[in-house]
C-alpha angles and dihedrals in degrees: 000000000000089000108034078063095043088053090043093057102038078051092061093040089063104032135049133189119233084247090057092046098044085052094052088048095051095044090049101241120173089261129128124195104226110201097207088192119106117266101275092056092052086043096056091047141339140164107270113270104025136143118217108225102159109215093236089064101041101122133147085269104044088053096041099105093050125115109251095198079052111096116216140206131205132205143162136179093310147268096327077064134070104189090113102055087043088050090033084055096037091056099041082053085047078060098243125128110267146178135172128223123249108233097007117233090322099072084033072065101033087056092044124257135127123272114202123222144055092333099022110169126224113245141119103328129206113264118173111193090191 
């Protein structure tokens, strides 16, 4: 029983659900999405409040003015992609405190939830009342 815990926690601790992620937005949690696709794709549609960091250009100086005490979480297309775990792995390697998003931003859609550029989708906004 020891190690089916010890998976499922680690589990947590790397990977979060666009529930759990709307909710840290809204709260206003220190979290960052990070869109690891290249710029086009970003450009066509990503969750609010994202940075696009394509996993190929993550390096020591393209991070450098990121907030280390920040987590971020990366995401991509879904699960047919696999930009988030190579961006996820790439920061964590950067040194800065990083999760991935489990789905991408199809399953961020498929729950519900607005997507911002040139095809955002309608859908629960953030809305911090802070």
């Amino acid at each position: 029983m020891t190690d089916q815990i010890k998976f499922y926690e680690s589990k947590l601790a790397f990977e979060m659900d666009p529930a759990d992620l709307f909710e840290a937005l809204e709260k206003g949690d220190k979290v960052i999405p990070i869109d690891a696709r290249k710029a086009f794709g970003f450009e066509r549609e990503h969750i609010p409040n994202a940075l696009n960091l394509p996993h190929r250009e993550m390096t020591a100086e393209s991070t450098q003015h990121l907030d280390r005490e920040t987590t971020y979480v990366c995401y991509c297309d879904g699960i047919g992609c696999n930009a988030s775990t190579k961006g996820a792995l790439q920061m964590a390697r950067l040194g800065f405190k990083v999760k991935e998003l489990i789905g991408g931003i199809e399953w961020w859609k498929f729950d519900g939830y607005a997507t911002e550029g040139t095809q955002a989708s309608a859908g629960a906004k953030i809305e911090c009342a802070c």
